[in-house]
SENU-461504 format. One line per field, with one value per residue (C-alpha): chain; x, y, z. Coordinates in steps of 0.1 Angstrom, whole numbers, padded with zeros to 4 digits. Layout:
BEGIN
unit = (A_...)
u = (X_...)
v = (Y_...)
w = (Z_...)
This chain:
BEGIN
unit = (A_A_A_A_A_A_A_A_A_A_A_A_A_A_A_A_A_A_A_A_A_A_A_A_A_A_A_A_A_A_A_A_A_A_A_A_A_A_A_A_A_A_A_A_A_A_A_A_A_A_A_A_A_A_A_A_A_A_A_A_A_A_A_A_A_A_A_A_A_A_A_A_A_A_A_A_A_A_A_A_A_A_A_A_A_A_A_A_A_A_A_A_A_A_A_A_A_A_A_A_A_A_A_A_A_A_A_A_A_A_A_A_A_A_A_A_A_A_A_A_A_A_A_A_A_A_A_A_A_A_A_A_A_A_A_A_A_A_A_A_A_A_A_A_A_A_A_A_A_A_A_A_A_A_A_A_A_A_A_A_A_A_A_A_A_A_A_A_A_A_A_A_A_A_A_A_A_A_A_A_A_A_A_A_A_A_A_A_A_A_A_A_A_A_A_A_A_A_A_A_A_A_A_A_A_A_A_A_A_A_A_A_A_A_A_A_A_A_A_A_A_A_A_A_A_A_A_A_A_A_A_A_A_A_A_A_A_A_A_A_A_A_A_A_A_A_A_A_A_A_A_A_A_A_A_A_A_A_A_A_A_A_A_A_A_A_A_A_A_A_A_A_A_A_A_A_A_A_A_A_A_A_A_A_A_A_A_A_A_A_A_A_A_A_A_A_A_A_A_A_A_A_A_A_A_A_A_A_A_A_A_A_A_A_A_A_A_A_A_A_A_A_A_A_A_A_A_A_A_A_A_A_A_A_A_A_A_A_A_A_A_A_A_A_A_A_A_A_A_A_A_A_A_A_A_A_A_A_A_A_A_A_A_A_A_A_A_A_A_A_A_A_A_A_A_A_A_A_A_A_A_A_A_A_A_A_A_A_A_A_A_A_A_A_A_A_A_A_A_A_A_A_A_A_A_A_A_A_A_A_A_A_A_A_A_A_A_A_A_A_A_A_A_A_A_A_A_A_A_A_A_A_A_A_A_A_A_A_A_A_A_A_A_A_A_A_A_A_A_A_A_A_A_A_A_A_A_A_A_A_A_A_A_A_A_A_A_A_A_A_A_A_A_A_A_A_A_A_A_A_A_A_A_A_A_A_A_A_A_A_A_A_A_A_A_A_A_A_A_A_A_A_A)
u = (0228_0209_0205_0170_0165_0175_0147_0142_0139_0116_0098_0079_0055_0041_0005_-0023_-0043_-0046_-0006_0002_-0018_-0009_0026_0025_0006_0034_0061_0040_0034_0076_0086_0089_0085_0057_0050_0025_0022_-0010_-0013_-0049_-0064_-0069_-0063_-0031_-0051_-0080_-0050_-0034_-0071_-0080_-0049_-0053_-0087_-0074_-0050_-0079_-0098_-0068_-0067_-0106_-0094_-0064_-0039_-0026_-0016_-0033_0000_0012_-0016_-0010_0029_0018_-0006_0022_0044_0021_0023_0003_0021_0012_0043_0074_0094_0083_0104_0137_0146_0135_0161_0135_0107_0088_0065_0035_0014_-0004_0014_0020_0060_0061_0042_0065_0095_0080_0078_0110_0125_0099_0114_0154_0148_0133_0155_0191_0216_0219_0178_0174_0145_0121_0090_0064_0056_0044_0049_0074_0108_0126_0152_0128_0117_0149_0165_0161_0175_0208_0220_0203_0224_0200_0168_0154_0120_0103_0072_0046_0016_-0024_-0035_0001_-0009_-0016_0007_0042_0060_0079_0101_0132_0143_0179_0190_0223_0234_0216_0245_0246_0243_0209_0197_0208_0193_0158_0160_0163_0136_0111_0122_0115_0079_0068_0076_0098_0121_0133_0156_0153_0169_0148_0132_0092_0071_0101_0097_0058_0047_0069_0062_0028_0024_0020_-0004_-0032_-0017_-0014_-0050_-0060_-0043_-0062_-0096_-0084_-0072_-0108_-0092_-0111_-0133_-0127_-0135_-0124_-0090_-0096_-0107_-0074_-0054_-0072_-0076_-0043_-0016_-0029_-0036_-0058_-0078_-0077_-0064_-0097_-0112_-0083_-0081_-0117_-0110_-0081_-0100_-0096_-0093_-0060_-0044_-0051_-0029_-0002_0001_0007_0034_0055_0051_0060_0091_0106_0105_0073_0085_0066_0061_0047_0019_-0017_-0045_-0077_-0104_-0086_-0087_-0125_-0129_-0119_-0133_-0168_-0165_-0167_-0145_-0146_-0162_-0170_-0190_-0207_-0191_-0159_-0151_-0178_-0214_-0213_-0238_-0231_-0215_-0190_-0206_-0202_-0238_-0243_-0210_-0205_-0194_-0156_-0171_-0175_-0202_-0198_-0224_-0211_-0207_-0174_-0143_-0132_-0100_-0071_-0041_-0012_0008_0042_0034_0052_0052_0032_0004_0005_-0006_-0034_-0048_-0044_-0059_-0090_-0092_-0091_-0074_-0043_-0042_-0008_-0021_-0039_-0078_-0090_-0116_-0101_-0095_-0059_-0042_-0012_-0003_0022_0045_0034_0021_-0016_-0032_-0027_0009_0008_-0011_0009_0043_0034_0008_-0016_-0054_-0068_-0104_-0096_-0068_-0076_-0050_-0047_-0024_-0004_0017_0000_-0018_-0046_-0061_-0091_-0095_-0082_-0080_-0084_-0084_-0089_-0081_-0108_-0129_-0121_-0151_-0168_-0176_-0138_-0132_-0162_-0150_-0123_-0137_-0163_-0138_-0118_-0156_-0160_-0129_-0140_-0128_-0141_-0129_-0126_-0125_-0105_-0103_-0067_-0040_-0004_0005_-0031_-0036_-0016_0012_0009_0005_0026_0052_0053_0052_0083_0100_0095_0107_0139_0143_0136_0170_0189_0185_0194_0162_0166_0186_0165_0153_0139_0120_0108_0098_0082_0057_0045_0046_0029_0005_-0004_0018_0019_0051_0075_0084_0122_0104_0077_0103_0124_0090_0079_0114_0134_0141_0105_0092_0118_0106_0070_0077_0101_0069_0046_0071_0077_0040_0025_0057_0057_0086_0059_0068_0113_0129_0149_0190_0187_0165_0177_0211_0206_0182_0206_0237_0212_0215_0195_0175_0188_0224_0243_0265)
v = (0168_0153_0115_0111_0089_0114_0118_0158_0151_0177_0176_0203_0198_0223_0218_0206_0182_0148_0138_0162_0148_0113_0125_0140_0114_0087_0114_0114_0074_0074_0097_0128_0164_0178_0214_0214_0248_0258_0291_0286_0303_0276_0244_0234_0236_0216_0192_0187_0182_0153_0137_0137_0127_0094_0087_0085_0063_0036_0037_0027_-0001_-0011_-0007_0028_0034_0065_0076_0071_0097_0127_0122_0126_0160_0178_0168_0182_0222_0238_0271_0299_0307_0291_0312_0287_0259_0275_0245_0219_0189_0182_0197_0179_0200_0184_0211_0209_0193_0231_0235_0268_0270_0244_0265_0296_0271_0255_0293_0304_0273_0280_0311_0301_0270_0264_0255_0217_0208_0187_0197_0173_0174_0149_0154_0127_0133_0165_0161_0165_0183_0208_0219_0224_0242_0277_0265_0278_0244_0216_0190_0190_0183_0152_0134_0120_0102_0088_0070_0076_0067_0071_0055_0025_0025_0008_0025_0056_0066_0086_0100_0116_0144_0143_0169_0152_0143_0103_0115_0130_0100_0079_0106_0105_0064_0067_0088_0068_0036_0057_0066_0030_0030_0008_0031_0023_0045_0056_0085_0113_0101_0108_0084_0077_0037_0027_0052_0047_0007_0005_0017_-0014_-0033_-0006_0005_-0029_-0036_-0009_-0019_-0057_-0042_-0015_-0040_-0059_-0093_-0092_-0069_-0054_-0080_-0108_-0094_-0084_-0124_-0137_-0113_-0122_-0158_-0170_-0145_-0134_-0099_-0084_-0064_-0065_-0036_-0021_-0025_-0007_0019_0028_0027_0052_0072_0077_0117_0106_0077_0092_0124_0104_0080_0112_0127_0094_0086_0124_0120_0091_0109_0090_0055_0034_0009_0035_0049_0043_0035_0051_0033_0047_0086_0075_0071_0106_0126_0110_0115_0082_0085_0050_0045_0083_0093_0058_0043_0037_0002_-0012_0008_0013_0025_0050_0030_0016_-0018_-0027_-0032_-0061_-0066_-0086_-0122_-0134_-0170_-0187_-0206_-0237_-0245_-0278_-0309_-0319_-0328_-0365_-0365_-0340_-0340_-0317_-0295_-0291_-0305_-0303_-0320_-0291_-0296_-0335_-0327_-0303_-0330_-0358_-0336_-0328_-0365_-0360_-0385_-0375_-0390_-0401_-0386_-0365_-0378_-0349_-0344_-0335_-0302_-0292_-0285_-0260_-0235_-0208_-0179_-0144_-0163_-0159_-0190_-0178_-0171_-0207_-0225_-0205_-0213_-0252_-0262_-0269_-0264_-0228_-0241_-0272_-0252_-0241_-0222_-0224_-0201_-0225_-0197_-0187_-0206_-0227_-0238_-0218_-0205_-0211_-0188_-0205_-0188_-0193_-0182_-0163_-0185_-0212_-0238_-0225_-0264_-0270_-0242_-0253_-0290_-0284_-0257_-0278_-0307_-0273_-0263_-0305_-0303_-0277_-0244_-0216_-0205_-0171_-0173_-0143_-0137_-0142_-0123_-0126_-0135_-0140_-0114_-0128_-0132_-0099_-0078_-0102_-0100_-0060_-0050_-0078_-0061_-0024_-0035_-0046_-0012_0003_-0016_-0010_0029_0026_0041_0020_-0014_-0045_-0054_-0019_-0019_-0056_-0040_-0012_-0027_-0049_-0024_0003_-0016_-0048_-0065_-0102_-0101_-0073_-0069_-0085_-0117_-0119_-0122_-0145_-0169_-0171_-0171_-0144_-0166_-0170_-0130_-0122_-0151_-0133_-0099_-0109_-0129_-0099_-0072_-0095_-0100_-0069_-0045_-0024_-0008_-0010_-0044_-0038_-0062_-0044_-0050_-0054_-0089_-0095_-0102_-0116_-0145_-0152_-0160_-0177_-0153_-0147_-0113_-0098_-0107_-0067_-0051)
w = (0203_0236_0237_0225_0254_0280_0306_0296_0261_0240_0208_0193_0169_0144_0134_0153_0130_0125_0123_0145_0176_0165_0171_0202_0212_0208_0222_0254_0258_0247_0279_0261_0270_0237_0228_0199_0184_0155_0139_0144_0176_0198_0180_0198_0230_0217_0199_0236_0247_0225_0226_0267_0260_0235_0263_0293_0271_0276_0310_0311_0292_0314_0286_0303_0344_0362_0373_0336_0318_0353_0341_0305_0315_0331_0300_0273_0269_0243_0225_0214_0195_0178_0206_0229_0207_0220_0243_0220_0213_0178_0160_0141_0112_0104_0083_0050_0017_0004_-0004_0001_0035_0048_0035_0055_0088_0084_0085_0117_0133_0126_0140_0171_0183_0193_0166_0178_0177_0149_0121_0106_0084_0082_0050_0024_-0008_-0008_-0012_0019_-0002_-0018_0018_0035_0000_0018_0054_0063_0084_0059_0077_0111_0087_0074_0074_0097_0079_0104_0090_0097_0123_0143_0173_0152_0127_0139_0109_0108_0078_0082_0054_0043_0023_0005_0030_0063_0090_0095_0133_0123_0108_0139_0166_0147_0145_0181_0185_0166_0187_0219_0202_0197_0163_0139_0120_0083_0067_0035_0010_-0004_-0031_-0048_-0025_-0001_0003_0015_-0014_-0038_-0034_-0030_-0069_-0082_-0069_-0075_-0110_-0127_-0110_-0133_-0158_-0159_-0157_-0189_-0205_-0202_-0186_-0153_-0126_-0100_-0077_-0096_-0093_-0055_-0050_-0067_-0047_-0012_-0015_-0040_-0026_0009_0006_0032_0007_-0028_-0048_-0055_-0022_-0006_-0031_-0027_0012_0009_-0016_-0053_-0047_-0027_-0045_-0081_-0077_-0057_-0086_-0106_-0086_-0082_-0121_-0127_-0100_-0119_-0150_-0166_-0162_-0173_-0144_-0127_-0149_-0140_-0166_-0183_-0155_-0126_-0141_-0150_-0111_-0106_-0130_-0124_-0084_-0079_-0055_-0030_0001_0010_-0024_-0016_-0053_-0066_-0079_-0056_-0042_-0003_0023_0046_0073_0044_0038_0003_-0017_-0035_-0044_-0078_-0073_-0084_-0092_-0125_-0124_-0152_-0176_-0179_-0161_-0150_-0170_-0163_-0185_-0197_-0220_-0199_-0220_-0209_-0175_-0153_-0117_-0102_-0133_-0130_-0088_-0099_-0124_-0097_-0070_-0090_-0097_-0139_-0157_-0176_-0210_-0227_-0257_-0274_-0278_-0296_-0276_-0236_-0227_-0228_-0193_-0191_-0165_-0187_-0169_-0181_-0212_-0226_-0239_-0279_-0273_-0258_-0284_-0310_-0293_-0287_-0315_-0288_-0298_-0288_-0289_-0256_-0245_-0206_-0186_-0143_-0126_-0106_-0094_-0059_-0037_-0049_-0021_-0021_-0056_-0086_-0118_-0150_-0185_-0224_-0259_-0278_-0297_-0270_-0262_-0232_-0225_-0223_-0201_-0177_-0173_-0159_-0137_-0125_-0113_-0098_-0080_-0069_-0054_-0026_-0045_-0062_-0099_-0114_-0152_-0168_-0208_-0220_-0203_-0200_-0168_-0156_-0123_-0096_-0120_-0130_-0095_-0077_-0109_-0110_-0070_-0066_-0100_-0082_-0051_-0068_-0086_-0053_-0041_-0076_-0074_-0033_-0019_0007_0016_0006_0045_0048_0014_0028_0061_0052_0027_0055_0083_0061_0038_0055_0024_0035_0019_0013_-0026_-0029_-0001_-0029_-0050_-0034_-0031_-0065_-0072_-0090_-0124_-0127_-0119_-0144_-0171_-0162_-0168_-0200_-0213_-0207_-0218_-0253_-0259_-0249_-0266_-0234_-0214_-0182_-0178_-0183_-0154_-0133_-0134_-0100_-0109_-0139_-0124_-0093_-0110_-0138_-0116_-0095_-0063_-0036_-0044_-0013_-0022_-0022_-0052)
């Protein structure tokens, strides 16, 4: 094989959409000779066009030399047919998700380049090994998974067969350096590693509103302004569109053979089936106009019908507890005075498993996640039957103190718990079954989803003894295998290891 960084270096690329411009796109700013081939009459001339066109924009804005975009022209050649891919070093297929189409191109393109060009598909949710079954030299192909829109997205997964050459895999992680991108490795697998770990914080968002805990934007509030997200798992799912996520959820869950901790809930199907499909139907968790703006959106804040709370008995307070009463400037009684609400902050605990467990009273009990940051907003939540006057003391001296509340019903685990709880628990079964080494999952999350943390870091943070205490909690109270710690946590936070520590 060529050096990928030779100065003659060719790609070809077969299919002239979206991916497929983005693609040549990057080849072109990375040096590289592009022939992008369609079947359709025309489209990969219009696809050279439009990518030449993207490309003149940047030099108006002084991010791209003149020189730079006439090298680029004379590099770009649009095809007519496969037989011009005969001096191609790669060719890269980017048609529709349709395995048996991609089988038919994979075949055109064996037959039309030299037996040392290296084959790769872009697809997304196909396994790499299901495309290249029918290939006579299934050691040249892998994937090469670029993300929408590829000029913008860093990320490029490369993805191995059990029969791709390790020289493969190093050629096409050179060639998504040249592009621009940062290349993670990862083995073929449903949902590869940005898929595959981005489950979680949509389907457990699903699950809290199911399970009647909280709304959609109460749980998009906690998971913007406690645990950094850019957009909460509602809002982004209605910006990727429900049509998309909805059947990818399927295919992963179906990939891993049902598991549970993959599965989606009844609210997110509802979505669906009722068209309400995000921001292009103009509904999905939240109404939008037609430039995307969400209408009216409902308000995460608990507003307290009671004045504040000026003393509170902690149960099993610890030092974190005894800074949250201080800071709100509550008194902390030595005992009990039958009359202050009862401050605890439980791990994957609800408050009736709590009052049940420690004797406390249900009706004073009040509940803060102390498990994210609560420097903005602070979730607080009760037993049923609790007093509502109880509950809005203390989030009044929460609202005095300069930050908002969101008041959920009882939930193990509350919601940052939860999500944080589950994407860190898949990210460490990501690592246990070797879909990719625990940097890479890391990586990728926050390349590909904007993840201010990747999974096994989130886990590392909260710390891995208390996402597995969390998930044991939940999994004990709620019965459910969705909620089964991985062996990869459950032994690295019992001998006290770093999650990243290797077998």
């Amino acid at each position: 094989m060529i050096d990928p960084n030779d100065k003659d270096f060719t790609v070809g690329i077969v299919g002239a959409g979206a991916m497929g411009q983005g693609i040549a796109q990057v080849a072109l700013t990375g040096g590289m000779n592009v022939i992008l081939h369609d079947v359709r009459e025309g489209a990969a001339e219009a696809g050279i066009s439009a990518v030449l066109k993207r490309l003149a924009r940047l030099v108006e804005k002084g991010k791209l030399d003149e020189k730079e975009l006439a090298a680029m022209r004379g590099r770009a050649i649009a095809a007519s047919s496969l037989g011009e891919f005969s001096a191609c070093h790669l060719v890269i297929e980017a048609v529709f998700e349709d395995l048996d189409l991609k089988q038919r191109v994979f075949g055109e393109i064996e037959s039309a380049v030299s037996g040392d060009c290296v084959i790769a598909t872009n697809t997304s949710s196909i396994l790499i090994s299901s495309i290249a079954r029918a290939s006579e030299n299934r050691g040249r192909i892998a994937g090469l998974h670029f993300f929408n829109p590829v000029p913008l997205m860093r990320l490029v997964e490369v993805i191995r067969c059990p029969e791709t050459r390790p020289d493969v895999v190093d050629f096409l992680v050179a060639v998504g350096t040249r592009m621009g991108r940062t290349p993670v490795v990862a083995k073929d697998a449903p949902g590869f590693i940005v898929n595959f770990g981005g489950r979680s914080y949509t389907t457990e968002a699903m699950r809290i509103v199911h399970d009647g805990v909280a709304t959609p934007a109460q749980i998009d509030a906690v998971m913007r302004d406690c645990c950094g997200f850019r957009m909460g798992p509602c809002e982004l799912m209605d910006l990727t569109g429900v049509d998309v996520n909805f059947p990818a959820t399927q295919v992963i869950y179906s990939g891993y053979n049902d598991d549970p901790r993959l599965k989606t809930s009844f609210p997110h199907r509802l979505l669906l089936e009722s068209g309400q499909l995000g921001r292009k139907t103009h509904r999905g968790n939240f109404r939008y106009d037609d430039k995307g703006a969400m209408i009216d959106p409902p308000s995460p804040d608990h507003v307290p019908g009671a004045p504040a709370a000026k003393s509170v008995v902690l149960c099993e307070g610890g030092d974190a507890l005894k800074a949250f009463a201080a800071a709100l400037g509550l008194a902390v009684l030595g005992s009990d005075d039958g009359k202050s609400p009862l401050l605890a902050s439980p791990l994957g605990e609800d408050c009736t498993a709590f009052s049940v467990r420690t004797g406390a009273d249900y009706r004073r009990l009040v509940a803060v996640d102390l498990s994210a940051d609560t420097s903005r907003r602070v979730t607080v939540m009760t037993a049923p039957g609790a007093d509502a006057a109880a509950r809005d003391g203390v989030a009044a001296a929460i609202i005095a103190s300069g930050r908002s509340v969101t008041a959920i019903k009882d939930s193990p685990g509350f919601i940052a718990q939860r999500i944080r709880a589950m994407i860190a628990n898949l990210g460490c079964e990501m690592a246990q079954i070797g879909v990719a080494a625990p940097d890479q999952i890391d990586l990728a999350l926050k390349l590909g989803l904007n993840y201010p943390l990747g999974p096994l870091e989130m886990a590392e943070t909260m710390g891995a003894a208390s996402v597995l205490s969390i998930l044991a909690n939940i999994q004990a109270l709620t019965g459910e295998d969705r909620y089964r710690p991985s062996a990869w946590l459950r032994r690295r936070a019992s001998l006290g290891l770093s999650i990243a520590t290797p077998d």
